[in-house]
N, C-alpha and C positions, 0 to 999 in steps of 0.2 A: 693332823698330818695325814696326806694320802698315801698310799700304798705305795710303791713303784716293783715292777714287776719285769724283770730283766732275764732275756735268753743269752745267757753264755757259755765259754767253755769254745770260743773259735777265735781264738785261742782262750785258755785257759790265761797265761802270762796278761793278758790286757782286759781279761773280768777284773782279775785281780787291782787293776786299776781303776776300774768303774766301781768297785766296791770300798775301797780307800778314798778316793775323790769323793762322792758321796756321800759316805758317812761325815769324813774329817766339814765338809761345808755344811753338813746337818749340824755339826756339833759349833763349830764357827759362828752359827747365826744364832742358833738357839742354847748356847751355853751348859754348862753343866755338863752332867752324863749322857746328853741327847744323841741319838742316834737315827739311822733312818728304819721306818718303818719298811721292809725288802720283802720281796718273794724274788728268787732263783730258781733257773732251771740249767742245771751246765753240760750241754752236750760233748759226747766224745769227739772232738776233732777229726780225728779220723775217718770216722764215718764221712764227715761231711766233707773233707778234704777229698775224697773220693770220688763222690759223687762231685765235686767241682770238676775233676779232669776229665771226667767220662761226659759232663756240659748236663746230667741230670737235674735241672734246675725242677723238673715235678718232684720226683722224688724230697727233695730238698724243702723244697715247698711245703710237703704234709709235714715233716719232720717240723719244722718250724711254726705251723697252722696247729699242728699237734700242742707244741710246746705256749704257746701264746695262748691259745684256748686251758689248759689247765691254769696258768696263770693266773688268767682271770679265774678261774671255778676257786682258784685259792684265796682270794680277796684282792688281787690287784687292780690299781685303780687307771693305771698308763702302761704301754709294754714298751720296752726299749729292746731293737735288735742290737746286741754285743758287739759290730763286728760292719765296717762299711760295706765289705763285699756281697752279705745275705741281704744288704738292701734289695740288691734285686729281686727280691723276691715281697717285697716290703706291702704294695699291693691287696697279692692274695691273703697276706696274713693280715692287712685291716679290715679287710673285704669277712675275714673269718670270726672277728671278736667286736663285742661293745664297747669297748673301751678303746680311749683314742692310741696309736701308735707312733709317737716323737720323733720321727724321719733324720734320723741324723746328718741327711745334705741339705733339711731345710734349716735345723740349727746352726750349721757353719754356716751356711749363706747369709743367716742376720748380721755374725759376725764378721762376715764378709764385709759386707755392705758398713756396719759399722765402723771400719778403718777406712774404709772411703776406696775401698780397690772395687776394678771390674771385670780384670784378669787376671787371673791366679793357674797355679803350675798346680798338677794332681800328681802327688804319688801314691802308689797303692799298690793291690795284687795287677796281676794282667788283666784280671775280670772289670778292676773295678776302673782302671784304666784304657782298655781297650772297648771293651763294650758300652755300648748310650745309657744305659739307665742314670750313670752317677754324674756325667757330662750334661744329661738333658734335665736331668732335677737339678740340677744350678744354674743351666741356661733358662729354665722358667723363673728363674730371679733373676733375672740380666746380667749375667756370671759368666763369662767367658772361660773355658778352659784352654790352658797347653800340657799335655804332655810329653813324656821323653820319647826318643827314639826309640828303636826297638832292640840294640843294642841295651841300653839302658834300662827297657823296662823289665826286661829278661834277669837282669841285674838287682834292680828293686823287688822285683817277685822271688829271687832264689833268699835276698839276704833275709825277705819274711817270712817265709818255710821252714828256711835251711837254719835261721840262724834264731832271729828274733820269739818265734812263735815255741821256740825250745829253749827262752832262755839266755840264748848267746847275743852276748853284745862286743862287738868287735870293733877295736879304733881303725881298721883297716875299710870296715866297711863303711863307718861313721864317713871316712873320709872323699870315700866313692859316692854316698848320698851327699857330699856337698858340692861337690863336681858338680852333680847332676841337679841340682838345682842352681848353682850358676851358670850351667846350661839354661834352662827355662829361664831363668832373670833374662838373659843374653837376647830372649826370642820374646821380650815382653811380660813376662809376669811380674805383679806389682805384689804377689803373694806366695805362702805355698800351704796348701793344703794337704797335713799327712794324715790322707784318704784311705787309711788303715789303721786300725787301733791298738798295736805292735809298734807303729811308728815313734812314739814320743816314747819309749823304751831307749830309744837312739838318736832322735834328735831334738833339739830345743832352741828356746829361742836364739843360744848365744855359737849354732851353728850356722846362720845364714845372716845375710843384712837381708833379708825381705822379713813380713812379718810374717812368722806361724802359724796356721792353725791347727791349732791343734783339737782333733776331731774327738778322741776320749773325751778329753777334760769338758769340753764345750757338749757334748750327749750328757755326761754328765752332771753338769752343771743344770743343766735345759729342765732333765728330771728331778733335781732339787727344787726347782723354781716351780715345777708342776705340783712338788708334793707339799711346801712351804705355802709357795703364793705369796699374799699378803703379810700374813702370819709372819713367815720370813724374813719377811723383808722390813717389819717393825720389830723384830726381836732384839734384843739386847745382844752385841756382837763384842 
């Protein structure tokens, strides 16, 4: 079993996911007491929540090069960024380590393409839906994006700050994120992408008729698959 080596703690509430999903499909395949072999790093949100509003994507950047470089120095053998939005900085922090780094918009786009869609609705922070980086690393898989209006993404952005990223889950807001992906269905999406990893805290499959993706579970999974492989995948389940 290889390493895997995970930068979290943005939020804290959806590490907690990727550390659950993870083990529970380590123990799935490989029976018994099995667990995953993990290195964590869980940064204070806040900090980095900061430096989002102020647009210090350098700053952010070392913090992140920082944390994926001791990573690796600990034995990790693949680094997962925790969190869609620090993708953008995904890049300098491969550019930084030997070890490969699991792109969490090239993972859903396998899955993408695996349901047979070619445009899909993005929700996410306003980073991660206003800015190209998350748009154009799925457009280099032939992945069209929509997303919401600005009304709307104003809306998606407060309920994962204000609500999701502390914890709160609210049937009020559950039902404002359906809206707004029967919005996107409306204007052609054949999918929806929760292009934040707070999102599957509040939605799931049996909140929309498009299908899911769900971006945790599927980073998740990716790195199970890196650290199993074969092994894995002949195991007794």
């Amino acid at each position: 079993m290889k390493t895997i080596g995970l930068i979290g703690g943005m939020s804290w509430e959806s590490t907690a996911l990727y550390y659950q999903t993870i083990n529970r499909e380590v123990a799935r395949r490989l029976g018994g007491l099995h667990s995953a072999s993990f290195n964590l790093i869980s940064l204070n949100f806040e900090e980095i929540a900061r430096r989002q509003r102020s647009q210090d994507w350098d700053g952010m950047s070392r913090i992140l090069v920082d944390a994926a470089q001791r990573l690796e120095e600990g034995g990790a053998q693949c680094v997962l960024i925790g969190t869609n939005t620090m993708h953008r900085v995904a890049s300098e922090v491969q550019s930084a380590i030997g070890i490969p780094l699991l792109h969490i918009a090239d993972v859903t786009a396998q899955a993408i393409h695996a349901k047979g869609s070619r445009v899909v609705g993005l929700l996410g922070t306003r980073f991660t839906m206003e800015q190209p980086f998350y748009v154009d690393r799925l457009a280099s898989h032939g992945i069209g994006c929509v997303v919401p209006d600005e009304p709307a993404r104003a809306e998606v952005h407060r309920i994962i700050f204000d609500e999701l990223c502390k914890g709160q889950i609210l049937d009020s807001s559950r039902r404002a994120l359906q809206e707004i992906c029967a919005g996107l269905a409306s204007r052609g999406a054949e999918g929806i992408v929760l292009g934040c990893t707070e999102l599957p805290l509040i939605l799931s499959a049996d909140d929309t008729t498009l299908p899911i993706f769900d971006t945790t579970s599927l980073h998740a999974l990716a790195a199970v698959e890196f650290a199993l492989g074969a092994t894995g995948a002949t195991a007794a389940h």
